[in-house]
C-alpha positions as CSV (number, residue, x, y, z in Angstrom):
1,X,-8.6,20.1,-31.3
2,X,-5.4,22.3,-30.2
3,X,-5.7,25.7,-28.7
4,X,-3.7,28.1,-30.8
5,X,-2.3,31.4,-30.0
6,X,-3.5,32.9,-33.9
7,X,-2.7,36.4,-33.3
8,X,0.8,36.0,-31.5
9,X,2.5,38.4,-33.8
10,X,4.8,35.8,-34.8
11,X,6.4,36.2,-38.9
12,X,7.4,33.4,-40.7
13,X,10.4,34.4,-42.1
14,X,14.2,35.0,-41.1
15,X,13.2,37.9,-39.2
16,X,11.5,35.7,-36.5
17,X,13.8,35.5,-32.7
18,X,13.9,32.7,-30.6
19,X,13.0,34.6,-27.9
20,X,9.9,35.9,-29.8
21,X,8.8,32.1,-30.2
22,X,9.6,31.5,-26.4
23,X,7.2,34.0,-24.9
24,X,4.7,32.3,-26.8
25,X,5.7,29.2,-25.0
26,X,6.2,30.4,-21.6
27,X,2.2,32.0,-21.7
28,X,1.5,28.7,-21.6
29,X,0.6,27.8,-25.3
30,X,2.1,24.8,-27.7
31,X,0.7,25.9,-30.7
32,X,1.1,29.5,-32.5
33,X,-0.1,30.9,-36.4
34,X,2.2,32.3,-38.1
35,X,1.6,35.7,-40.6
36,X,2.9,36.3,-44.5
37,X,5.3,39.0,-43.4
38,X,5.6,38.8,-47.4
39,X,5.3,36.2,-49.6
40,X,8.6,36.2,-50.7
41,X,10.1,33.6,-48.6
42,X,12.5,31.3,-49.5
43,X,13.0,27.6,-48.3
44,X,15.8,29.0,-46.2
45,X,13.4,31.6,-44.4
46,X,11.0,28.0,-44.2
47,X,13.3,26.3,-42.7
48,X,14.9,29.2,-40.1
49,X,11.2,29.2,-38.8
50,X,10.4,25.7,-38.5
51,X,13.8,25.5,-36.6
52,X,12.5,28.0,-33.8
53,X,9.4,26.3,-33.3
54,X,10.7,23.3,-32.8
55,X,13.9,24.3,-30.8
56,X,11.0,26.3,-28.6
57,X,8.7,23.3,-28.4
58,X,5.8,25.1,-30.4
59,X,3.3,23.4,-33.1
60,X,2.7,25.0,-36.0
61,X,-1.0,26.7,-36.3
62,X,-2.8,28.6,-39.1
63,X,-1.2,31.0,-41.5
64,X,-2.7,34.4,-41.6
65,X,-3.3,34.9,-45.3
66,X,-4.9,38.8,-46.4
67,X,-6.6,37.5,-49.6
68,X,-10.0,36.7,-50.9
69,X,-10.2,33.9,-53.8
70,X,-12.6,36.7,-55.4
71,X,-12.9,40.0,-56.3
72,X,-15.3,42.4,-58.7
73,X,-12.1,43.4,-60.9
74,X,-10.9,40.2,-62.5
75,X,-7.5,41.5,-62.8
76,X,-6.8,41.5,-59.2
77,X,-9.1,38.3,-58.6
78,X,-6.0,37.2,-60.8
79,X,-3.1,38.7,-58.3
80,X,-5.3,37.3,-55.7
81,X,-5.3,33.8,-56.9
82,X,-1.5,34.1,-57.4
83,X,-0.6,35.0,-53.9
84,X,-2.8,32.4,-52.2
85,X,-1.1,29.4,-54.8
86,X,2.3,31.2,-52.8
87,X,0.4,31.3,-49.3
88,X,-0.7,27.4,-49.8
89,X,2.4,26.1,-50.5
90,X,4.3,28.2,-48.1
91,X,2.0,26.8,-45.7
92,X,2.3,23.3,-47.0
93,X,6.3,23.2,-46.3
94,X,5.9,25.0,-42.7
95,X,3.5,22.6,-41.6
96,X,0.2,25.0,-41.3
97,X,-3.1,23.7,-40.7
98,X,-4.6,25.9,-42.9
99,X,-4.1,29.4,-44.7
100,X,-6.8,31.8,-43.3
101,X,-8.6,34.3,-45.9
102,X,-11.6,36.1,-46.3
103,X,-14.6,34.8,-47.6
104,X,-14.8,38.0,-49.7
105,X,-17.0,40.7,-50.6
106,X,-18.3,42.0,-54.1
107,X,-17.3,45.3,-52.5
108,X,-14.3,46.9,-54.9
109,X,-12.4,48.4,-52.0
110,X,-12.8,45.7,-48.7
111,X,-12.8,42.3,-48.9
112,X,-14.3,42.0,-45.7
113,X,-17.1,44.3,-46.0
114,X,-20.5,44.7,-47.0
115,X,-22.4,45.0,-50.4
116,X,-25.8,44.4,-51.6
117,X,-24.7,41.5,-53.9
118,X,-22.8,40.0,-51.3
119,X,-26.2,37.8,-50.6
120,X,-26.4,36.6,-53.9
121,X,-26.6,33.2,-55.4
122,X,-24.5,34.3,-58.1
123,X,-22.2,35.8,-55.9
124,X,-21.3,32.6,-54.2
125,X,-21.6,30.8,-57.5
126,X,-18.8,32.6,-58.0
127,X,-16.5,32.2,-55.1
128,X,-16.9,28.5,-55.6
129,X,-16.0,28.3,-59.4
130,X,-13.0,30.4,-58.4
131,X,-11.7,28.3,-55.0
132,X,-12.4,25.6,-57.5
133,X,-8.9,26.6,-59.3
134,X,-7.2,26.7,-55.5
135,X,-7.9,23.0,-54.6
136,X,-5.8,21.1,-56.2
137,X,-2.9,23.2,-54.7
138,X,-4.1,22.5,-51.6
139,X,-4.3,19.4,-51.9
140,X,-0.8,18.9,-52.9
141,X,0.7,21.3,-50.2
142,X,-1.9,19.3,-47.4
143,X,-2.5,22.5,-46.2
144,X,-6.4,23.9,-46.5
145,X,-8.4,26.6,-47.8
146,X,-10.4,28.0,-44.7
147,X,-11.8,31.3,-45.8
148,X,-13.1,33.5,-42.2
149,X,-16.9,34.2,-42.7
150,X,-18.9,37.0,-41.4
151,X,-22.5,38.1,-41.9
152,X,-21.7,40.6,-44.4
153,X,-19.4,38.7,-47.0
154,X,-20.3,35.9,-49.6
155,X,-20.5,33.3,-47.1
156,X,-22.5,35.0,-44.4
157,X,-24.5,32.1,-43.0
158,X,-24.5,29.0,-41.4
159,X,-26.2,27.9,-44.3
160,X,-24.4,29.3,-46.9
161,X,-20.9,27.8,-45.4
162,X,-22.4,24.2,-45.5
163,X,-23.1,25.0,-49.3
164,X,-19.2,26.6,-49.5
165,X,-17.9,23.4,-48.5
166,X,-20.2,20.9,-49.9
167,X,-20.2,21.8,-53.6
168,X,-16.5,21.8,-53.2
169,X,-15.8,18.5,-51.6
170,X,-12.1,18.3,-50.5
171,X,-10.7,17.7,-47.3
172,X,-9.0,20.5,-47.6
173,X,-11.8,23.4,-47.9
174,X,-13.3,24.2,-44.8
175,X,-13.6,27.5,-43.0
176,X,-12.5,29.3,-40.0
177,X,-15.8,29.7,-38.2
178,X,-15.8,32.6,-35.8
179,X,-19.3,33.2,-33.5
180,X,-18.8,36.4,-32.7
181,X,-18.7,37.2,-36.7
182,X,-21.9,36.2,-36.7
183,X,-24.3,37.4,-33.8
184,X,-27.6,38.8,-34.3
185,X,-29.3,40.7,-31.1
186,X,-31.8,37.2,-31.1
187,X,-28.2,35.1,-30.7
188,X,-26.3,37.5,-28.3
189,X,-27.9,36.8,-25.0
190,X,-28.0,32.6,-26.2
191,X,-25.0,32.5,-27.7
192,X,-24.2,29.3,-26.3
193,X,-27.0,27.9,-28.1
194,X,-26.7,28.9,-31.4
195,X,-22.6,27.9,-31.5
196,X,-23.8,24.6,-30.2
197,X,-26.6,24.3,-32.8
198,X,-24.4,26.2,-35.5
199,X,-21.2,23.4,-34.9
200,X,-23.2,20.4,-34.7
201,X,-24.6,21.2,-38.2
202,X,-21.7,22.1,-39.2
203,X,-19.1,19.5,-38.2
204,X,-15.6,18.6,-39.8
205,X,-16.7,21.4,-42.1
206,X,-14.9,23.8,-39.5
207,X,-11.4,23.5,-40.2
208,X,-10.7,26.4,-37.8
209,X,-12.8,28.2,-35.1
210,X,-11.9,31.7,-34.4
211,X,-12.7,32.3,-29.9
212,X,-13.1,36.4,-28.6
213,X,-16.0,37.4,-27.0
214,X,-18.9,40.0,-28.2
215,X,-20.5,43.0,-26.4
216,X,-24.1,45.2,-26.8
217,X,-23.5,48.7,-27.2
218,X,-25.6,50.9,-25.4
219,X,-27.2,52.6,-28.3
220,X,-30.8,53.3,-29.7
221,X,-32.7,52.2,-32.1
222,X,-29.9,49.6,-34.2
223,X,-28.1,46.8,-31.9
224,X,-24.2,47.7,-32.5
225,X,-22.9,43.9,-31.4
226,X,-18.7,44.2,-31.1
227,X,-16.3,41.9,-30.5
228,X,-14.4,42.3,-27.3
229,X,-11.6,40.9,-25.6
C-alpha cells in the first residue's frame, strides 16, 4: 500500500512545472494523482509529465476521472463511455493505478447524488452491463476501473460493492472505498470498527481507499455527518 497525495492539484498535461511536482515531494510524499485537465492529451503532453515525476522522484497515483459508466439519458451514457475509453488509456501510458469515477446516480443532473432508483436492483444491473463494455480497455491499458461509492449512488453499500466487483471479475475493477462516504450516526462514534469489518470483507476488492475524516453537526432531529479535514 502507498500513501498518495490524490488531491495535489497536479494536471497531467504540458502545463504541469517542475516545481509544481517538487512541493509535492518536499511535503514529504512519493506518490501523487494526477487530474484530466482535458482529455485531449497527446503522447507528448504523456510523456512531458512522466518526465517531471520522475526527474522529481514522484510515483504515479490515481487519475481523477469526472465520469460515471451510466447515466439515465443514453446519449450521454454514450459520451460518457467515450471519455473514460480516453481516461483508461491515458492512464495506462502515464502509469496510473487506477482512473477514479463515480459510481453514478439515476439522477439526470449529478452523478454523485441521490435518487430513489439509485437502490435498485435494476439500477445496478445496469451499471454492471455497462462497465462490462469498459473492461477489456482496461485490461489492455493495466490501468483499473475504480468507481468512488457513496451511500446515495448505485453502489451505496458494502454489500452492493462486493456484488459490483464480483459479477465483473477482472483484476482491473475495483473501487475506491472511502469511509467517510459512508457513515451512518450507528458507525460515526465506531468508525474504527466498521472500516475494519467493512475492509476485511472487502479485501483486494479495494483498489483504492479514499482517508479524511467526518464530523456530527450539531443539529436536531436528522444526523448531518460531514467530512472534515
Amino acid at each position: 500500500m502507498r500513501l498518495c497525495l490524490n488531491d495535489a492539484g497536479l494536471v497531467a498535461n504540458r502545463k504541469l512545472r517542475l516545481e509544481d511536482a517538487k512541493r509535492i515531494h518536499d511535503i514529504g510524499f512519493r506518490v501523487a494523482g494526477v487530474h484530466i485537465g482535458g482529455l485531449e492529451i497527446t503522447d507528448d503532453d504523456i510523456e512531458h509529465v512522466k518526465d517531471i515525476f520522475a526527474r522529481t522522484g514522484l510515483e504515479m497515483g490515481p487519475f481523477g476521472v469526472g465520469y460515471a459508466a451510466i447515466h439515465p439519458d443514453r446519449e450521454i451514457e454514450k459520451e460518457y463511455k467515450r471519455n473514460l475509453v480516453k481516461a483508461l488509456k491515458i492512464g495506462g501510458k502515464l502509469g496510473c493505478t487506477n482512473i477514479r469515477i463515480s459510481a453514478g446516480s439515476m439522477d439526470p443532473n449529478n452523478i454523485w447524488i441521490h435518487h430513489p432508483e439509485n437502490h435498485t436492483q435494476k439500477a445496478l444491473d445496469m451499471l454492471i452491463e455497462s462497465t462490462k463494455e469498459l473492461v477489456p480497455v482496461a485490461e489492455d491499458s493495466r490501468c483499473a476501473i475504480c468507481p468512488e461509492t457513496t451511500q446515495w449512488t448505485i453502489v451505496g453499500s458494502i454489500a452492493r460493492m462486493e456484488e459490483y466487483v464480483d459479477r465483473l471479475d477482472s483484476p482491473y475493477v475495483q473501487v475506491t472505498f472511502d469511509p467517510v462516504n459512508h457513515m451512518t450516526s450507528e458507525r460515526v462514534y465506531e468508525s474504527g470498527r466498521f472500516m475494519k469489518c467493512a475492509i476485511g470483507f472487502l479485501g483486494d476488492r479495494i483498489g483504492e481507499f479514499h482517508v479524511k475524516d467526518v464530523m456530527v453537526q450539531d443539529r436536531l432531529l436528522v444526523s448531518h455527518i460531514d467530512e472534515c479535514p
